[in-house]
VOPAGU-2260 file (C-alpha; in pm, 1 decimal, decimal comma):
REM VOPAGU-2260
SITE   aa  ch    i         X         Y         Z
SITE  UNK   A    0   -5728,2  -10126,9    2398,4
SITE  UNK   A    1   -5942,4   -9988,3    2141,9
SITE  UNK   A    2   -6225,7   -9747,8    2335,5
SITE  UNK   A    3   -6530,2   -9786,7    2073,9
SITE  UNK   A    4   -6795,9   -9637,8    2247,3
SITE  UNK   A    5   -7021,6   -9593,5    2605,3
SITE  UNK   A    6   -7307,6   -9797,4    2553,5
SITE  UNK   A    7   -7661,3   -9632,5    2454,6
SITE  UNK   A    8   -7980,2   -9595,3    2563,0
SITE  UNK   A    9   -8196,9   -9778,5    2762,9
SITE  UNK   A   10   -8225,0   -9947,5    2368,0
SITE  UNK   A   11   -8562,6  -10079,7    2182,9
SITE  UNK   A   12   -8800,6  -10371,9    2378,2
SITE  UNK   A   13   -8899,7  -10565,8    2090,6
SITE  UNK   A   14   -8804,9  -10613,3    1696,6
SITE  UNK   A   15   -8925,3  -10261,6    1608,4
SITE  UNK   A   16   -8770,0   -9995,9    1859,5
SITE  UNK   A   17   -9112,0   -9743,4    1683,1
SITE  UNK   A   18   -9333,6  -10023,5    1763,4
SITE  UNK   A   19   -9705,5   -9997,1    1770,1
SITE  UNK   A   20   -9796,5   -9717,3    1957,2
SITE  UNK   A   21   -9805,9   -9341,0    1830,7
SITE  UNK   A   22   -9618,5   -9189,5    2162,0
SITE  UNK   A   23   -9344,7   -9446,5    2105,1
SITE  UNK   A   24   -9281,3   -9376,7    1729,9
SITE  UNK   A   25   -9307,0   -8995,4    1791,0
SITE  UNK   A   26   -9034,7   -9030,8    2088,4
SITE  UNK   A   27   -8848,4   -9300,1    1817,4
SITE  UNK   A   28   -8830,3   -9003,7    1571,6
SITE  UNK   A   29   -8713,5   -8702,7    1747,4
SITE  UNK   A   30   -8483,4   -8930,1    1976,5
SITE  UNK   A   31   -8294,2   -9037,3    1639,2
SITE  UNK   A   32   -8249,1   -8742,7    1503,5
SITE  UNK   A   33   -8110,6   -8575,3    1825,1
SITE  UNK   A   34   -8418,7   -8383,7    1980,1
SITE  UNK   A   35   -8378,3   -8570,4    2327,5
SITE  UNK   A   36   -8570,1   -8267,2    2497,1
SITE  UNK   A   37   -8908,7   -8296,8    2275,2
SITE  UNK   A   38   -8875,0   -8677,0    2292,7
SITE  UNK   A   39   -8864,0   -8594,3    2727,6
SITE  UNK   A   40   -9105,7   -8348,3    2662,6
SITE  UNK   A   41   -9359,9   -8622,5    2491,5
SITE  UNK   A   42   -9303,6   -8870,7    2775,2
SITE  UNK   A   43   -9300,0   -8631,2    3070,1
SITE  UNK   A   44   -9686,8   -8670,8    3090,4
SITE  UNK   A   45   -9746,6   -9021,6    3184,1
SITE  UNK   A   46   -9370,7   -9043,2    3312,6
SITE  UNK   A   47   -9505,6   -8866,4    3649,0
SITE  UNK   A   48   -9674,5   -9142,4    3747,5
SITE  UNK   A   49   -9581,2   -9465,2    3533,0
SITE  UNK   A   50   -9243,1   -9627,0    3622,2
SITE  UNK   A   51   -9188,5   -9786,2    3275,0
SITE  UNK   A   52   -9274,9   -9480,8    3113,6
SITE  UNK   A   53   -9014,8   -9248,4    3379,8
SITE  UNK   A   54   -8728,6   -9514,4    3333,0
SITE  UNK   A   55   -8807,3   -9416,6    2924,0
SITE  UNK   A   56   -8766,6   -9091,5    2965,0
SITE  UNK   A   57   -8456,0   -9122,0    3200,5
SITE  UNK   A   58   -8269,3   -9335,1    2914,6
SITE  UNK   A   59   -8345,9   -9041,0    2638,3
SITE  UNK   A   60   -8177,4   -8778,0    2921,4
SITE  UNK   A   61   -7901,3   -9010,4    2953,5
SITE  UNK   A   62   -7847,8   -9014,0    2577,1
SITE  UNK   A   63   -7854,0   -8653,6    2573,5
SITE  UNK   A   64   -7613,2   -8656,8    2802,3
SITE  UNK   A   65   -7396,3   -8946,4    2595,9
SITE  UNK   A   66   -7396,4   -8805,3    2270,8
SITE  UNK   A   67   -7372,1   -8425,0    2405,5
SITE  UNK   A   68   -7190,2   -8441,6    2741,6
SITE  UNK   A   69   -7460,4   -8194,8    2829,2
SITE  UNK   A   70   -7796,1   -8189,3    3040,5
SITE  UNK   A   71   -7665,7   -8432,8    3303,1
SITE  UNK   A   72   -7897,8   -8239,9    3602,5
SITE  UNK   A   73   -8186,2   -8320,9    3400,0
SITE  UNK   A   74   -8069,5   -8677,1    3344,8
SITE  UNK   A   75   -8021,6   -8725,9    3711,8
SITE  UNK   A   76   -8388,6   -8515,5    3800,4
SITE  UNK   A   77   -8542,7   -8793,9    3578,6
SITE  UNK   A   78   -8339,8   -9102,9    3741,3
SITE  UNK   A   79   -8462,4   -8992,2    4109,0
SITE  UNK   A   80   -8844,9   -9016,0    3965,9
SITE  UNK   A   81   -8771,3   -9328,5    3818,0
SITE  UNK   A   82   -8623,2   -9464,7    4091,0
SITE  UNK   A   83   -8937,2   -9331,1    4347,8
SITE  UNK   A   84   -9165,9   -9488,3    4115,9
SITE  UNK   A   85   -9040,8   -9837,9    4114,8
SITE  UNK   A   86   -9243,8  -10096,4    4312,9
SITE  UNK   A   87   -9083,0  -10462,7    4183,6
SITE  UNK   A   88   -8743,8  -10571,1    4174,0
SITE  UNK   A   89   -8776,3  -10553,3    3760,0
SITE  UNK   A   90   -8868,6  -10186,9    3781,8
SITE  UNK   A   91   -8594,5  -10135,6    4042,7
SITE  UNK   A   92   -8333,3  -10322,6    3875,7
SITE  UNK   A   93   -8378,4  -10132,5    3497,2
SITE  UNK   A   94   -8299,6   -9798,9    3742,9
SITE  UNK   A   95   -8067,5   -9942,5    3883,7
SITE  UNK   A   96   -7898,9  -10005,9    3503,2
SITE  UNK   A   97   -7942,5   -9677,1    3412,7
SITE  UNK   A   98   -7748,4   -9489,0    3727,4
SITE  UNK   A   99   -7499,6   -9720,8    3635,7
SITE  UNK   A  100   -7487,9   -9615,4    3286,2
SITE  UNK   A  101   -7519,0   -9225,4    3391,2
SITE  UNK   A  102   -7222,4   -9308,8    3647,9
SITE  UNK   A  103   -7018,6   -9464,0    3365,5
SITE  UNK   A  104   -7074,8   -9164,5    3069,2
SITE  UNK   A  105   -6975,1   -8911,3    3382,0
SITE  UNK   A  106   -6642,0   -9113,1    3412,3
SITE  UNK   A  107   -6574,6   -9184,8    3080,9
SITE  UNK   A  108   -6654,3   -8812,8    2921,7
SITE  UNK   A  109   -6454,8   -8701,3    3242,2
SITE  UNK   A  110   -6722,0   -8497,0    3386,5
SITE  UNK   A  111   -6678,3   -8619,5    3745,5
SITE  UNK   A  112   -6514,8   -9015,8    3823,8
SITE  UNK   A  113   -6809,8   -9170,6    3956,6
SITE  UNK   A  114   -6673,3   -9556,8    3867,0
SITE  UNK   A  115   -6750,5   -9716,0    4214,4
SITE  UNK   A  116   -7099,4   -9544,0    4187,5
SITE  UNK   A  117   -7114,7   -9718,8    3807,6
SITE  UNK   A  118   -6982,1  -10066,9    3925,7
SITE  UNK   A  119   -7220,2  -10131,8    4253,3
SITE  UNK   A  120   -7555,7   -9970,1    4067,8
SITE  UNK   A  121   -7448,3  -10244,1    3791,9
SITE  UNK   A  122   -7394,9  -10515,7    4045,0
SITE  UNK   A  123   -7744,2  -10354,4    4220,2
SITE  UNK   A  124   -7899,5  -10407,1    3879,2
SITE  UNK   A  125   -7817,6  -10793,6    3826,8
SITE  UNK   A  126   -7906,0  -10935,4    4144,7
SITE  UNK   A  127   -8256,9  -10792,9    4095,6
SITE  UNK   A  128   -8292,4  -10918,6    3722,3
SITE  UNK   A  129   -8388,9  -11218,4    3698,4
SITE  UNK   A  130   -8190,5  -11431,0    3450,5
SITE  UNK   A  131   -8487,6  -11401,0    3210,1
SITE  UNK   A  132   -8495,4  -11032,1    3232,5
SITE  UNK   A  133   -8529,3  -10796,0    2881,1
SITE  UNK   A  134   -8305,9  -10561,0    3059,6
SITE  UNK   A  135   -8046,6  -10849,9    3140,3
SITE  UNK   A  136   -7882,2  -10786,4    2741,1
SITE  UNK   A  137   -7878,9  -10438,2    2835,3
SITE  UNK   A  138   -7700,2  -10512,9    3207,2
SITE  UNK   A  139   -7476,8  -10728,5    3036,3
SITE  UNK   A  140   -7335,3  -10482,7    2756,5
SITE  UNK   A  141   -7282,7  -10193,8    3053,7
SITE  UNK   A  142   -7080,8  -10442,3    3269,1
SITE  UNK   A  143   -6891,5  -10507,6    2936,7
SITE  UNK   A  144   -6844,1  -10143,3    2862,1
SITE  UNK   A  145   -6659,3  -10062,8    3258,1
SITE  UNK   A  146   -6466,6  -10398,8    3166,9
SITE  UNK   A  147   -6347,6  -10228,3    2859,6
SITE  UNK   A  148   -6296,5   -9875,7    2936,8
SITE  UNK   A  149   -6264,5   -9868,5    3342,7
SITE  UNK   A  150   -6119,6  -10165,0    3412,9
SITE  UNK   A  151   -5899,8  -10218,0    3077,6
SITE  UNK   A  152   -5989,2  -10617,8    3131,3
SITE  UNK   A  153   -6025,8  -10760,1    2751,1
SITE  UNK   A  154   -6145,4  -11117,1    2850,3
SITE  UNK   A  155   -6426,8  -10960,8    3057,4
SITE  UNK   A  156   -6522,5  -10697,9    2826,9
SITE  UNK   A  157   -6525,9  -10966,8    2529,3
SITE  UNK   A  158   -6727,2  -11194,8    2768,9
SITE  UNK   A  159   -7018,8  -10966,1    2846,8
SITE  UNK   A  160   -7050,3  -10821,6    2489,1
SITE  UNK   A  161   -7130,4  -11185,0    2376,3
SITE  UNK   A  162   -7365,6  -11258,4    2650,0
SITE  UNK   A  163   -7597,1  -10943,1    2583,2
SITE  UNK   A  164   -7524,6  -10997,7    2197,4
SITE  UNK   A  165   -7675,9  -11353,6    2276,3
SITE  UNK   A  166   -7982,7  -11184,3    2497,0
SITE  UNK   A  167   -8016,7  -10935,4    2248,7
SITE  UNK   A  168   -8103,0  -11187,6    1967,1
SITE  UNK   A  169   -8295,2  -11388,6    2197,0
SITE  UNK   A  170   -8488,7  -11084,7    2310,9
SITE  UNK   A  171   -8495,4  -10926,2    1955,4
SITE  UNK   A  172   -8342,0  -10617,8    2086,1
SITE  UNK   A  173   -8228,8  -10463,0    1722,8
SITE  UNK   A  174   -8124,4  -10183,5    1869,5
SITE  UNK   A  175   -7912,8  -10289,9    2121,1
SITE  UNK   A  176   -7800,6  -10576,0    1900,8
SITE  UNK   A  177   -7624,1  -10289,5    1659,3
SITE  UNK   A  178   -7420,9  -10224,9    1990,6
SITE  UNK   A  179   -7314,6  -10561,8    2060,6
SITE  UNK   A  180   -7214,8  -10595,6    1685,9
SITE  UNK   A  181   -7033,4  -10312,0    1742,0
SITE  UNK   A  182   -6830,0  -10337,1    2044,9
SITE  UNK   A  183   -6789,6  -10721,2    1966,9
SITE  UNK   A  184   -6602,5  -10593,5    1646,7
SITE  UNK   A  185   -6399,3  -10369,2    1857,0
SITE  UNK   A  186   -6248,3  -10628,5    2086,7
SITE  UNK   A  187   -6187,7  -10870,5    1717,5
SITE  UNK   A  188   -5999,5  -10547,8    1582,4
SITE  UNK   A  189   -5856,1  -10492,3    1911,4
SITE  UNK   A  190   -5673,1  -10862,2    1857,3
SITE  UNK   A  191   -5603,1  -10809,1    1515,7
SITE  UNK   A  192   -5873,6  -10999,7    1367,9
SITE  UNK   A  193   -5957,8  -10753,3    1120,0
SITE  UNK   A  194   -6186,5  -10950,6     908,7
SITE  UNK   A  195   -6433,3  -11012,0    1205,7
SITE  UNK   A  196   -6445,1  -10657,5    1305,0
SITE  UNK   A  197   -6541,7  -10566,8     953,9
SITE  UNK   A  198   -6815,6  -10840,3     975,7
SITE  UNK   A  199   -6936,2  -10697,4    1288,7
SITE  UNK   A  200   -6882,9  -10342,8    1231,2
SITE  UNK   A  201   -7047,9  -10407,2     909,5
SITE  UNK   A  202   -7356,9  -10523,6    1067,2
SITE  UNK   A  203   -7416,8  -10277,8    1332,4
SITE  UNK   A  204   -7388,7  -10006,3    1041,1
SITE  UNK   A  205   -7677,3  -10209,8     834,9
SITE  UNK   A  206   -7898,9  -10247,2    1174,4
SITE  UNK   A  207   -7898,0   -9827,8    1246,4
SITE  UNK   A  208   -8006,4   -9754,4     890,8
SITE  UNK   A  209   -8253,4   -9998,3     857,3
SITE  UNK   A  210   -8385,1   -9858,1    1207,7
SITE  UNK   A  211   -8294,2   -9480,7    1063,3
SITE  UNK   A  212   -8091,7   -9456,4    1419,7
SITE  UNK   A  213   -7935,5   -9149,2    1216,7
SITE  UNK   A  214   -7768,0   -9017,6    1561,6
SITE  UNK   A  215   -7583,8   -9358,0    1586,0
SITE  UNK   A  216   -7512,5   -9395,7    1194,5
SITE  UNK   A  217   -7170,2   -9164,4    1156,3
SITE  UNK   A  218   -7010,2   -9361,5    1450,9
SITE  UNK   A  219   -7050,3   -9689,8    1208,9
SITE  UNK   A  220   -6923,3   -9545,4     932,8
SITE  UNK   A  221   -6628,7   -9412,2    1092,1
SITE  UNK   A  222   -6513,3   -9754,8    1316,9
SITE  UNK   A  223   -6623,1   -9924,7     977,9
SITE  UNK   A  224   -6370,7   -9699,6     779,9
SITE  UNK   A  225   -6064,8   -9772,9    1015,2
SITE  UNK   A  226   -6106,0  -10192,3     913,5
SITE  UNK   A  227   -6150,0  -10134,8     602,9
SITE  UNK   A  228   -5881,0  -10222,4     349,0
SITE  UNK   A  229   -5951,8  -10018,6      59,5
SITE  UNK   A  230   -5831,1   -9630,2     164,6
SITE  UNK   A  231   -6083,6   -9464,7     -37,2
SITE  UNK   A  232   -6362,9   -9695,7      65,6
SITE  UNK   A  233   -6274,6   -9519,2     385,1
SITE  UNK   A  234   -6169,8   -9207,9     250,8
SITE  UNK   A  235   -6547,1   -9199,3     121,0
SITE  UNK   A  236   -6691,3   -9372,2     466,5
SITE  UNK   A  237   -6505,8   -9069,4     651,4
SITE  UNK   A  238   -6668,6   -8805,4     437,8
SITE  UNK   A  239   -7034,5   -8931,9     522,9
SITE  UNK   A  240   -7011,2   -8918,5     865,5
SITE  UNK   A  241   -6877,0   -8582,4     890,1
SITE  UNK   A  242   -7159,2   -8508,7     639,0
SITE  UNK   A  243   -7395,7   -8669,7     921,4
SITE  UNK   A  244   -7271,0   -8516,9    1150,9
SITE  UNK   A  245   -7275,0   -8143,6    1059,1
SITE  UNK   A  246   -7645,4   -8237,9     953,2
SITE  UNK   A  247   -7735,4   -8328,6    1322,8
SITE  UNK   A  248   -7598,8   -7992,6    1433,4
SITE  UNK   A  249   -7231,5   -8179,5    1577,0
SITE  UNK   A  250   -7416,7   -8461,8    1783,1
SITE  UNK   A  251   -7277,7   -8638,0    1833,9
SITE  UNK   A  252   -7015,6   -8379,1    2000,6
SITE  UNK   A  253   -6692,5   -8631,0    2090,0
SITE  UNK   A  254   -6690,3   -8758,3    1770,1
SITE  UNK   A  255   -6732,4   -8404,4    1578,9
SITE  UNK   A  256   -6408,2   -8249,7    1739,1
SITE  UNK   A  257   -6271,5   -8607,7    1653,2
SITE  UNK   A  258   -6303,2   -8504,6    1280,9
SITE  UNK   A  259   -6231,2   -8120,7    1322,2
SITE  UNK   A  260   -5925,8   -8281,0    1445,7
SITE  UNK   A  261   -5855,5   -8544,1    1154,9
SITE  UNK   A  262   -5935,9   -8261,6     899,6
SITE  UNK   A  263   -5716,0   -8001,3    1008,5
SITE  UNK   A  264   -5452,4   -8264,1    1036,2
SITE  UNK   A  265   -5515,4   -8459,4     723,6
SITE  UNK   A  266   -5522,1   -8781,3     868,8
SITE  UNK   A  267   -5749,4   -9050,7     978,9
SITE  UNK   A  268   -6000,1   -8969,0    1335,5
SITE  UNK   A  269   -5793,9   -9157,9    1667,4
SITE  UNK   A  270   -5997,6   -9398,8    1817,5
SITE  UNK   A  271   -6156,7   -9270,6    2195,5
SITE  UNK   A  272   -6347,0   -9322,3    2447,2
SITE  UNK   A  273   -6684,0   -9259,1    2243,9
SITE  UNK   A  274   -6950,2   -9178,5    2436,6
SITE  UNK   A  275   -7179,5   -9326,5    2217,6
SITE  UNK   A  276   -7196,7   -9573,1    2012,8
């Protein structure tokens, strides 16, 4: 199978993922651009005593730890407090999504196999969401990323990706929704259907820059270039994501080595097991 990406963040609540508030468009800006600590740093405040708030700042640590395969004691400090704090089975079940998706980006970036811890935390999380949940898109797309890249099971993986894509519309999750584009693309190019994964690869590419998700942006261009027909369409797709990502400093880190690699080698980035995107 193709391995697209690890899933991301706890993801926006709402159409806008800045929203209203000034904490959450500060937070929005420094999390894009890959300054996970200040956005922590922001929330660590009201994140001692404020569940929604802790499970927040837990999902930035975990994308830290996603896009950089570092800071993973920090990401687990944070999950511990979020997990204290909760007092519903809402609360408890979003925690319970995110050790599941810190468990996951361990085994997948091969930091330590913690799949069974992954799998029951996810199966934790969904019989405490209710089926009208905002975090049941995001449950959904995790239980369709272990389909995909633990348990190698294609009809699952495809299955899950189109219920949270579904519950992401419905919920008007945009960021999440530029995941479910994505990895719903991945499983169309995965059965040759090259014309949908463009579509959908397409569209997760459009959703980051219209959110400026600039951390997430060179991952779209490159799965984008690898559908596309025209080699130096791709040639030129290539070229701004490595431009992207020597701007963000390497971040994110899997898929810089991926095009150290491609350079020195003069050919096209392998598709991995991206911890990202």
């Amino acid at each position: 199978m193709r391995n697209s990406g690890l899933s991301e963040p706890w993801g926006p609540q709402g159409p806008d993922p800045q929203g209203n508030d000034p904490l959450e468009r500060a937070v929005w800006r420094l999390r894009s651009r890959a300054c996970w600590e200040d956005a922590a740093a922001l929330l660590a405040p009201r994140a001692a005593a404020e569940a929604g708030v802790a499970l927040r700042r837990t999902a930035v640590l975990i994308e830290r730890c996603v896009f950089t395969a570092q800071g993973w004691g920090d990401a687990e400090d944070a999950l511990r407090s979020a997990e204290a704090l909760a007092t519903d089975d809402e609360e408890r079940g979003a925690a319970a999504c995110e050790r599941g998706h810190l468990a996951y980006a361990s085994t997948l970036l091969g930091v330590r196999d913690r799949a069974d811890e992954a799998r029951a935390a996810l199966g934790r999380a969904a019989a405490l969401l209710g089926p009208g949940s905002p975090t049941r898109p995001q449950l959904d797309f995790r239980r369709g990323l272990i389909a995909q890249h633990l348990s190698d099971n294609p009809s699952d993986a495809t299955a899950a990706f189109q219920r949270a894509h579904a519950g992401a519309t419905a919920h008007g999750h945009r960021l999440l929704l530029s995941f479910t584009w994505r990895h719903v693309a991945a499983m169309a190019e995965h059965d040759g259907k090259l014309s949908e994964a463009r579509h959908g690869y397409a569209e997760s590419l459009r959703i980051r820059e219209e959110l400026g998700y600039l951390i997430g942006i060179a991952p779209a261009l490159v799965s984008l270039a690898a559908v596309v027909p025209d080699a130096g369409e791709a040639d030129r797709l290539r070229a701004e994501a490595t431009r992207l990502v020597h701007l963000l400093g390497g971040v994110p880190a899997w898929l810089a080595d991926r095009l150290t690699t491609a350079r020195a080698a003069t050919v096209p980035p392998q598709a991995g097991p991206d911890p990202a995107v």
